[in-house]
LUMZASE-395454 format. One line per field, with one value per residue: y, z, x of N, C-alpha, C, O in turn; residue in one letter. Coordinates in Angstrom, 3 decimals, always signed. Layout:
n_yy: Y/...
n_zz: Z/...
n_xx: X/...
ca_yy: Y/...
ca_zz: Z/...
ca_xx: X/...
c_yy: Y/...
c_zz: Z/...
c_xx: X/...
o_yy: Y/...
o_zz: Z/...
o_xx: X/...
bagu: A/...
***
This chain:
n_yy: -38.320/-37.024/-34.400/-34.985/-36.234/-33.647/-32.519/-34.147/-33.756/-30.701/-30.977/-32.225/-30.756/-28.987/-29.576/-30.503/-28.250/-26.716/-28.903/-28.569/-30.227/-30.246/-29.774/-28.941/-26.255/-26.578/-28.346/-26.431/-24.714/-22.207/-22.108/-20.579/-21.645/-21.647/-24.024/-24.678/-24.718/-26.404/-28.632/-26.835/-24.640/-22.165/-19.938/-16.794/-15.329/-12.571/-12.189/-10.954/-11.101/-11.976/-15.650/-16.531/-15.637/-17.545/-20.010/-18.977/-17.822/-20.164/-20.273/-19.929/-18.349/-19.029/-17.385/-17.027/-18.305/-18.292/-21.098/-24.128/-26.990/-30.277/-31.919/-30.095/-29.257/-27.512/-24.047/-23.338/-21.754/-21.427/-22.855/-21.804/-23.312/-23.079/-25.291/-24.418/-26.157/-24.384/-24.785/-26.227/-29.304/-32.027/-31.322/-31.573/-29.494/-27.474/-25.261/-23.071/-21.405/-18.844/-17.628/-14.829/-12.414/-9.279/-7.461/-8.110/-9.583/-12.646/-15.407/-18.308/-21.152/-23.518/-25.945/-27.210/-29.377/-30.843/-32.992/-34.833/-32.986/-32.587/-30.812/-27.863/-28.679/-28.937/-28.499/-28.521/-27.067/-27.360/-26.005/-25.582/-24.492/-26.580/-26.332/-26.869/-25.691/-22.733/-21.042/-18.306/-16.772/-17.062/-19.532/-18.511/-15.409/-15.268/-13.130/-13.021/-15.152/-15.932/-16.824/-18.078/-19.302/-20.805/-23.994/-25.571/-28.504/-30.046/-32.817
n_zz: -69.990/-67.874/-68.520/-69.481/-66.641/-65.563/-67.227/-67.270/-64.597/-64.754/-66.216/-64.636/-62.519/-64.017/-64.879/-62.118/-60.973/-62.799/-62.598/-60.119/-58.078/-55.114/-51.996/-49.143/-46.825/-44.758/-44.787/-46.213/-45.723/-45.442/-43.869/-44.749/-47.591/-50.653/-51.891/-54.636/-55.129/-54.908/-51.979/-49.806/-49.672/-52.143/-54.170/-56.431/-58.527/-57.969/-55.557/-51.809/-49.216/-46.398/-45.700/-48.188/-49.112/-48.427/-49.950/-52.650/-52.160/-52.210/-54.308/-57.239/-59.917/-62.452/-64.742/-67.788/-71.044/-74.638/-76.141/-76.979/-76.180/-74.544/-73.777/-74.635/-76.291/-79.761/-79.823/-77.980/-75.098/-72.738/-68.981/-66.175/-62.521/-58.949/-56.744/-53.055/-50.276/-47.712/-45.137/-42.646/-42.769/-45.247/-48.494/-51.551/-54.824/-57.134/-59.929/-61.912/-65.013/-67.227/-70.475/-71.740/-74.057/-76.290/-75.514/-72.912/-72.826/-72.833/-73.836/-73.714/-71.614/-69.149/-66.460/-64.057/-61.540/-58.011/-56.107/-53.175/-51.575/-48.849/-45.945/-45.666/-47.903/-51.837/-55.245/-58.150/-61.346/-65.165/-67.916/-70.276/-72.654/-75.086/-78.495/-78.592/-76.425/-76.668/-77.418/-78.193/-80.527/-81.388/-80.929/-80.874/-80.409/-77.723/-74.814/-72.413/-68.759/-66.537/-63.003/-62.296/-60.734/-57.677/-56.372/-53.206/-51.477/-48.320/-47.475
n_xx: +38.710/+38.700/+36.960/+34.425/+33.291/+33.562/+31.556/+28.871/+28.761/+27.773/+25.456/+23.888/+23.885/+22.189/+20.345/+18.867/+18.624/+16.378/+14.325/+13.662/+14.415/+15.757/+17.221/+15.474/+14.528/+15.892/+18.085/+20.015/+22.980/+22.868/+20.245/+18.544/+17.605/+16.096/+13.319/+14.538/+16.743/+19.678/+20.473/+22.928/+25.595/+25.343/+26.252/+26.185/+28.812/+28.792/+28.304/+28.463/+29.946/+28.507/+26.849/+26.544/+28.888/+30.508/+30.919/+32.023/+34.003/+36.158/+36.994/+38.907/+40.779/+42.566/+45.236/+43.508/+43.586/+44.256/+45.270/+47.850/+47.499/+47.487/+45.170/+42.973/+43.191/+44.591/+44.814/+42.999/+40.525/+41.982/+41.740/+42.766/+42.309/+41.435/+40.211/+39.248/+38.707/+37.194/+35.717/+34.630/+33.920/+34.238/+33.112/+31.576/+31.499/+30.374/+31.386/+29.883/+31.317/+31.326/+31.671/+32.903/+32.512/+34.359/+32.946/+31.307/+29.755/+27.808/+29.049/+28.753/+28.883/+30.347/+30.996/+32.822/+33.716/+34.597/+34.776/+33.904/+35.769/+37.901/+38.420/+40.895/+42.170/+42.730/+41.853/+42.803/+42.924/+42.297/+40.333/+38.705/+36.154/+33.824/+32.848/+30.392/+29.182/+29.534/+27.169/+26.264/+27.624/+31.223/+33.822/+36.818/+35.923/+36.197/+36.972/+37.433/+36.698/+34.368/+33.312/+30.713/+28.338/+28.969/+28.556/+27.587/+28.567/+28.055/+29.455
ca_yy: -38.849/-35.481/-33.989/-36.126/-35.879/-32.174/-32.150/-34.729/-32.729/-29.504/-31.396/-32.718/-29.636/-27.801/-30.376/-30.084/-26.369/-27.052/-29.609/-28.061/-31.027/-29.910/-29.875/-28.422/-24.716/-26.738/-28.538/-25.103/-24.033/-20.915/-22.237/-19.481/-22.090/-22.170/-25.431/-25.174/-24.426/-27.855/-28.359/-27.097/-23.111/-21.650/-18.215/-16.249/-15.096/-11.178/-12.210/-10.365/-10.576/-13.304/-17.096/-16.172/-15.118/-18.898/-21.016/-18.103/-17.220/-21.410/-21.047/-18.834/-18.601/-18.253/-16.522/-17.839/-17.367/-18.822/-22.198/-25.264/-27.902/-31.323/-32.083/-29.244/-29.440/-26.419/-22.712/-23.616/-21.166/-22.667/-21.457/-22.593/-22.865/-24.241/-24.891/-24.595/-25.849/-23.242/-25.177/-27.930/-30.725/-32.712/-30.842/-31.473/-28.079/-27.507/-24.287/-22.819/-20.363/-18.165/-17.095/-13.314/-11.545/-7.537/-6.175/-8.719/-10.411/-14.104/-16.467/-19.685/-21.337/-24.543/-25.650/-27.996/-30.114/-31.266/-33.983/-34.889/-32.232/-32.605/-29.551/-27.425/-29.523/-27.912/-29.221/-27.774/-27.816/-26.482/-26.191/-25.195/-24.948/-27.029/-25.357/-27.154/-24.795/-21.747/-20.457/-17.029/-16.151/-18.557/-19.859/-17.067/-14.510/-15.153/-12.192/-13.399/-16.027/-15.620/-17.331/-17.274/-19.672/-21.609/-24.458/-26.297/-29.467/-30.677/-34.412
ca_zz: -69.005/-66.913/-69.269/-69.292/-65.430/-66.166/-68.053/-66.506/-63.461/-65.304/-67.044/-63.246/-61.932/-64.845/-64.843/-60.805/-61.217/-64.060/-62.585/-58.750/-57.199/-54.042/-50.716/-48.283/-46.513/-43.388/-45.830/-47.402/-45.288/-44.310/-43.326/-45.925/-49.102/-51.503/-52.436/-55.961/-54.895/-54.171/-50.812/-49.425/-50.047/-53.461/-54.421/-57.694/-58.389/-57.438/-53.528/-51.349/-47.556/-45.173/-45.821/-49.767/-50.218/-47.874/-51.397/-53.907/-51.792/-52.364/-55.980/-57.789/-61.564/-62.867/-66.188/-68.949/-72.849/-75.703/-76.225/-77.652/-75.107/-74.841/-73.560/-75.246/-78.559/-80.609/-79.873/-76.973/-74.155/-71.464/-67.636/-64.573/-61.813/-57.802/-55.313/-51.694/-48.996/-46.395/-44.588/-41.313/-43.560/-46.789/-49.260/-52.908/-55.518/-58.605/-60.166/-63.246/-65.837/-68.159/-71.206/-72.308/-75.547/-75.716/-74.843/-71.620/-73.311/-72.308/-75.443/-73.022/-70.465/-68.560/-65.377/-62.936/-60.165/-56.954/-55.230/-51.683/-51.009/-47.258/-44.993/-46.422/-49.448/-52.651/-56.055/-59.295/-63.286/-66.286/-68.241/-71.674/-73.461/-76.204/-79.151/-78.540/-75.204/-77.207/-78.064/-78.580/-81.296/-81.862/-79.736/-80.769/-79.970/-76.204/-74.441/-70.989/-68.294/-64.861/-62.179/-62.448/-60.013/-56.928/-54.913/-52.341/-50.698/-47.381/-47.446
ca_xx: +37.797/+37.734/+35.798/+33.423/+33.311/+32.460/+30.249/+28.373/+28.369/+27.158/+24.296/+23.053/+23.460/+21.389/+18.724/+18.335/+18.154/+15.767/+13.686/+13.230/+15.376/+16.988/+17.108/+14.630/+15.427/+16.624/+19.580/+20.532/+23.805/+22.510/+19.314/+17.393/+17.398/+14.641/+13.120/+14.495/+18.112/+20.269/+21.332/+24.751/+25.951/+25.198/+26.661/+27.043/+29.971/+28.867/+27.681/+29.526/+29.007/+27.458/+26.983/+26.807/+30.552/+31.347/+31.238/+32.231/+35.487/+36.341/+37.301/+39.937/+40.920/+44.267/+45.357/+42.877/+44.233/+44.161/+47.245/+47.994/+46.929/+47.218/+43.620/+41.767/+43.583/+45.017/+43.984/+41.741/+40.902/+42.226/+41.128/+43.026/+41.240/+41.850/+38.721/+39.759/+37.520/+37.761/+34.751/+34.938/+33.655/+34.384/+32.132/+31.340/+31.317/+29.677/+31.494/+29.712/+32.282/+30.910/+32.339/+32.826/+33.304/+35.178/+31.663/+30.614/+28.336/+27.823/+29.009/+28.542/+29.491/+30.573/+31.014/+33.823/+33.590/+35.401/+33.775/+34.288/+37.304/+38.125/+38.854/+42.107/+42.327/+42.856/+41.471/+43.750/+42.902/+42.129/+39.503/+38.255/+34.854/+33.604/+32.500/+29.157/+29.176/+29.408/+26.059/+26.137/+28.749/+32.380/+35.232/+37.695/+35.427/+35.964/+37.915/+37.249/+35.909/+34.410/+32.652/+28.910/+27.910/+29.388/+27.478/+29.212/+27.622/+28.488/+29.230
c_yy: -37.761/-34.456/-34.252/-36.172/-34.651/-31.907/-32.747/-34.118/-31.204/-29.890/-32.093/-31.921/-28.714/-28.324/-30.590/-28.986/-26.356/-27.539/-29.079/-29.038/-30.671/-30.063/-28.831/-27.166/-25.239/-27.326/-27.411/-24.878/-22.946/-20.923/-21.479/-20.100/-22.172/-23.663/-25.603/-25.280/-25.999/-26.951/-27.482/-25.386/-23.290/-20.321/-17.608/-15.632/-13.220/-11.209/-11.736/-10.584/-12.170/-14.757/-16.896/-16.659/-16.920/-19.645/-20.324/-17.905/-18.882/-21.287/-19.398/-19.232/-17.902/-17.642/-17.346/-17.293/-18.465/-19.717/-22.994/-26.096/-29.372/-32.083/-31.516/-29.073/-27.830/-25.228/-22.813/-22.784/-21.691/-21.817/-21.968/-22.494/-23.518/-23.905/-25.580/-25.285/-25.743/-23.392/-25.961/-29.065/-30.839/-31.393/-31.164/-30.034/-28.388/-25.793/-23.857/-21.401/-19.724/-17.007/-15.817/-13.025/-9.971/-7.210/-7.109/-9.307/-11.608/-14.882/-18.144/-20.008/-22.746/-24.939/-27.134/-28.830/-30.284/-31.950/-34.656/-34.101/-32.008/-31.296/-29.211/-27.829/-28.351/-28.954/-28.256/-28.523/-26.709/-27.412/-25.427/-25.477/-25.594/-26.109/-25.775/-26.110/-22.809/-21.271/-19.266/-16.446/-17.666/-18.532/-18.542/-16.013/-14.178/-14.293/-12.593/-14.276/-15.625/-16.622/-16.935/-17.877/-20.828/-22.639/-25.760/-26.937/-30.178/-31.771/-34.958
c_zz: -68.052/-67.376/-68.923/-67.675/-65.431/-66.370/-67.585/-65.552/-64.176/-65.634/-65.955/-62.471/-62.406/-64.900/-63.103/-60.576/-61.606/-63.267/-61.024/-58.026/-56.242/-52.857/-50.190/-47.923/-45.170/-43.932/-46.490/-45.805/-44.192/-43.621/-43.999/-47.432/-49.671/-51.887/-53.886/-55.945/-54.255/-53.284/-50.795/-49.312/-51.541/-53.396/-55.826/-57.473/-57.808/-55.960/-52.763/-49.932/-47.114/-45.840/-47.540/-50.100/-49.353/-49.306/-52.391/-53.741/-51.928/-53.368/-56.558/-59.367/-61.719/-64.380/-67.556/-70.076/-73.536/-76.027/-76.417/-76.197/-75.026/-74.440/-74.825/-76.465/-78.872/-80.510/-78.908/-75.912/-73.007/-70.135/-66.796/-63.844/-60.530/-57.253/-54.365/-50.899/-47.744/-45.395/-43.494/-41.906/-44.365/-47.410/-50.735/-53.716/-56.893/-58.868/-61.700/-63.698/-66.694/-69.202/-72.139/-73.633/-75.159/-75.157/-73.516/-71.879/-72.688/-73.695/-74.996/-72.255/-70.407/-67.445/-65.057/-61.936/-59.466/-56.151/-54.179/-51.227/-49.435/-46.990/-45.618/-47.568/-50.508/-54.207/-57.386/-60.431/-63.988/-66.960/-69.551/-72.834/-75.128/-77.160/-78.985/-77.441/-75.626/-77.749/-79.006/-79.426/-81.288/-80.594/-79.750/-80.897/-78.134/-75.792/-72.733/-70.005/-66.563/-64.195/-62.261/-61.666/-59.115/-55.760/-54.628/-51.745/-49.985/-47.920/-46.464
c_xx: +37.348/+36.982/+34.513/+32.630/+32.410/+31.777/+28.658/+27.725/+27.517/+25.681/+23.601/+22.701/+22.889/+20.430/+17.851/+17.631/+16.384/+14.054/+13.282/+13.575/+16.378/+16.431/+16.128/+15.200/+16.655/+17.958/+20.587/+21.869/+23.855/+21.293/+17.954/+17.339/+15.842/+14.440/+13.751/+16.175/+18.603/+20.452/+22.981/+24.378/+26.078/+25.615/+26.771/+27.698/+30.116/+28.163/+28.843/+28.990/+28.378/+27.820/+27.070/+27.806/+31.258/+32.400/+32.244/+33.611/+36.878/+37.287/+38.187/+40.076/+41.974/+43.867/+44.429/+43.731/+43.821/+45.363/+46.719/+47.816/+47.006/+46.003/+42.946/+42.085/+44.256/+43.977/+42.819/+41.993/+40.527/+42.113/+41.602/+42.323/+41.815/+40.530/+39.841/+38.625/+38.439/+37.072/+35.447/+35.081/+34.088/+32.659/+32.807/+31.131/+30.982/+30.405/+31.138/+30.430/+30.977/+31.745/+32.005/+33.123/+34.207/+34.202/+31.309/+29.768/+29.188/+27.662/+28.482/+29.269/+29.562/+30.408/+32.399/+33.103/+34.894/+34.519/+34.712/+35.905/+37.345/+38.404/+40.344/+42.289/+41.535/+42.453/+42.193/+43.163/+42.524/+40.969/+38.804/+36.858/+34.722/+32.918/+30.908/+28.172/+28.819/+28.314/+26.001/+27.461/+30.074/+33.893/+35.917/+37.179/+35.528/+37.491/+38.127/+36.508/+35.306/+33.167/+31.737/+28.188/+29.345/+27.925/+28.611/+27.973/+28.152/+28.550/+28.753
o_yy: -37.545/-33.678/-33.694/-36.138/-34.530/-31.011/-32.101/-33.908/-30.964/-29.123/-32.652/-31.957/-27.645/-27.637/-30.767/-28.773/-26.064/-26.890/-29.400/-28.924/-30.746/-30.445/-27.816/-26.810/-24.708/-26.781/-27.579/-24.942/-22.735/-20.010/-21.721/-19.368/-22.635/-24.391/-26.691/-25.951/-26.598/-25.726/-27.570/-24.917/-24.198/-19.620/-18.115/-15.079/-12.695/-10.263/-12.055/-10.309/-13.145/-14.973/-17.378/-17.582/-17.369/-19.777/-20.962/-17.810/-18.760/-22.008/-18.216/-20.223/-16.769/-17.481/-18.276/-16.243/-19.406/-19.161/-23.127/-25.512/-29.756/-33.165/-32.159/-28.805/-27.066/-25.232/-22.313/-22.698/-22.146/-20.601/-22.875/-21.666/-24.435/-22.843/-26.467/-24.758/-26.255/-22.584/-26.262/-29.812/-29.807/-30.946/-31.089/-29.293/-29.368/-24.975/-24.178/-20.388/-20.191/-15.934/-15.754/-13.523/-9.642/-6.561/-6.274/-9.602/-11.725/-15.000/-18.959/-19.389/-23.392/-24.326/-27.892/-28.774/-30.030/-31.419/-34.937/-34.638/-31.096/-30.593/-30.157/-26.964/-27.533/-30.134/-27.067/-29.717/-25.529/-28.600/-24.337/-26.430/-25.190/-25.100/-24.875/-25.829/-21.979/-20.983/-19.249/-15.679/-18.870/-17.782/-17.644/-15.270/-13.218/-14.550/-12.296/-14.266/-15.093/-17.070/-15.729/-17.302/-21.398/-22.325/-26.397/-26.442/-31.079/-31.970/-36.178
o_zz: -67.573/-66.626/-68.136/-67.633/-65.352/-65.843/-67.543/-65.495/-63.674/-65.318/-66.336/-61.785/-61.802/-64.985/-62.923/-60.155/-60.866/-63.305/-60.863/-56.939/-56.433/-52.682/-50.874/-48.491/-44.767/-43.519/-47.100/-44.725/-43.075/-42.832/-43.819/-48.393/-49.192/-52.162/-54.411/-56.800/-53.349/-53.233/-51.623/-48.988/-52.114/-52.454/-56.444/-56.373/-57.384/-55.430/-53.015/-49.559/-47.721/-46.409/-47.968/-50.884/-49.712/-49.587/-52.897/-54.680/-51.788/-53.416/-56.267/-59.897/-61.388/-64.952/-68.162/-70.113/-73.105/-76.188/-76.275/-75.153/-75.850/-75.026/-75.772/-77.463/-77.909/-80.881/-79.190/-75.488/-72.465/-70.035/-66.353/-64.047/-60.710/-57.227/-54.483/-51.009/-47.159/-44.486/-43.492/-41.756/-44.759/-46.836/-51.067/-53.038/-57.575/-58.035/-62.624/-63.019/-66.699/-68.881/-73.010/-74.198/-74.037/-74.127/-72.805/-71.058/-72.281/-74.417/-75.763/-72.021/-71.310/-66.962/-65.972/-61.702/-59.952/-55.572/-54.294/-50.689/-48.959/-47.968/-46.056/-48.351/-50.404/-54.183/-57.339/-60.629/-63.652/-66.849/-69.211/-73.595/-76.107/-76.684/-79.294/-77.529/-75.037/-78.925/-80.214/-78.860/-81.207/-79.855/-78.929/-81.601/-77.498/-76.174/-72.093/-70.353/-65.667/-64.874/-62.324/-61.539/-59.661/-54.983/-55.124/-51.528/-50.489/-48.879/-46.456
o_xx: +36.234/+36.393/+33.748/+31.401/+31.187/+31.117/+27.611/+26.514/+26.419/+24.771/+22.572/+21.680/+22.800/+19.412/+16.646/+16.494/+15.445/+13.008/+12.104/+13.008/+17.592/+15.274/+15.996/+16.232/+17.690/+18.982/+21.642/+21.282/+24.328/+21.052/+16.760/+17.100/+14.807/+15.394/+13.514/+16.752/+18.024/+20.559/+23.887/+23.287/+26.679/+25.246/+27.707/+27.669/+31.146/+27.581/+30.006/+27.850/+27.934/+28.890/+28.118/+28.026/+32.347/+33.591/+33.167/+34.400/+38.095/+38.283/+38.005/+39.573/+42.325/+42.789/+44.961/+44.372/+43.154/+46.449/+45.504/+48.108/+46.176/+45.966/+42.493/+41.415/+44.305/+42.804/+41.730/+43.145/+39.520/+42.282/+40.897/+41.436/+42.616/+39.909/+40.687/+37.518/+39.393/+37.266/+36.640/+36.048/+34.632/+31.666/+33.990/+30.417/+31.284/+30.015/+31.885/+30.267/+29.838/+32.256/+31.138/+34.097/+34.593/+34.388/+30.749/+28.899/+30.344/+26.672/+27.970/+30.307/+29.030/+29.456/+32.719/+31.896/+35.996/+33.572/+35.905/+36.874/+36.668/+38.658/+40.999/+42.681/+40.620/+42.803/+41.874/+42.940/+42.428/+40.664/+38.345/+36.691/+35.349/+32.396/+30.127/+26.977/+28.127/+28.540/+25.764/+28.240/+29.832/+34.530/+35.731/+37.863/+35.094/+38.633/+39.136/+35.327/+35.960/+32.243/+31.498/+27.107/+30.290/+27.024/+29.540/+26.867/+28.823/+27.803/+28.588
bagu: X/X/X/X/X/X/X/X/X/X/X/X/X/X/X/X/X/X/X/X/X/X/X/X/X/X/X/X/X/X/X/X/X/X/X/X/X/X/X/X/X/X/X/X/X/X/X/X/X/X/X/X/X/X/X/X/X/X/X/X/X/X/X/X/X/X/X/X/X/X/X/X/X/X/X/X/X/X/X/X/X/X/X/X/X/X/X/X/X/X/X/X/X/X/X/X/X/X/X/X/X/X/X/X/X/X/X/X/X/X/X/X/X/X/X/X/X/X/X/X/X/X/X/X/X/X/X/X/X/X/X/X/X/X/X/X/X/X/X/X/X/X/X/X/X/X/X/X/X/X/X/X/X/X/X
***
């Protein structure tokens, strides 16, 4: 069922993107959003500095590998992950992964959620791409995962 959740969320937050559904500049966080950008703080995962790194500094990733799973099934690479909110408010997060080969290429990606996480509150899991997710080349081709987008939405 948290899959499902997931994915869900990924496929609302790629068709927002997509479709130019978001909030105004005065909704954006930092007050500098584009009309095509949802509301809240958005960051990719290489923002460093100012209202950017707010969202990006949220979300951590433990040891990914390759294991037997009882969710993700046999040989699945599995990705821990915790979002913090380090914010005042409850905020909602959309965190999109992206999956590496040896060279850095991008084989595909996914993405998470955490919806309404209060102030300090910590959101824990794991998480593992479908092979449907995999575009570019095959599951056991993936050497590595990383953060490629964070957006965080006040409640």
């Amino acid at each position: 069922m948290r899959r499902v959740g997931v994915y869900v969320g990924a496929v609302v937050a790629a068709a927002a993107l997509v479709s130019g559904c978001g909030g105004t500049s005065e909704d954006a966080a930092d007050g500098q959003g584009a009309p095509s950008a949802p509301a809240g703080s958005s960051a990719p995962a290489e923002a460093k500095g100012g209202d950017e790194d707010v969202a990006a500094r949220d979300v951590e990733l433990g040891k990914a590998g390759f294991q037997d799973h009882d969710v993700w099934g046999p040989g699945a690479y599995v990705t821990p992950y915790s979002i913090t909110n380090r914010g005042e408010g409850a905020a909602s997060y959309f965190v999109g992964l992206e999956f590496l080969d040896g060279d850095g290429d991008v084989l595909g990606s996914t993405g998470v959620t955490a919806d309404k996480l209060g102030p300090g509150k910590t959101s824990k899991g794991d998480t593992a791409p479908l092979e449907a997710e995999i575009r570019n080349g095959e599951l056991a081709d993936i050497r590595s995962v990383r953060v490629s987008t964070v957006e965080r939405t006040p409640e």
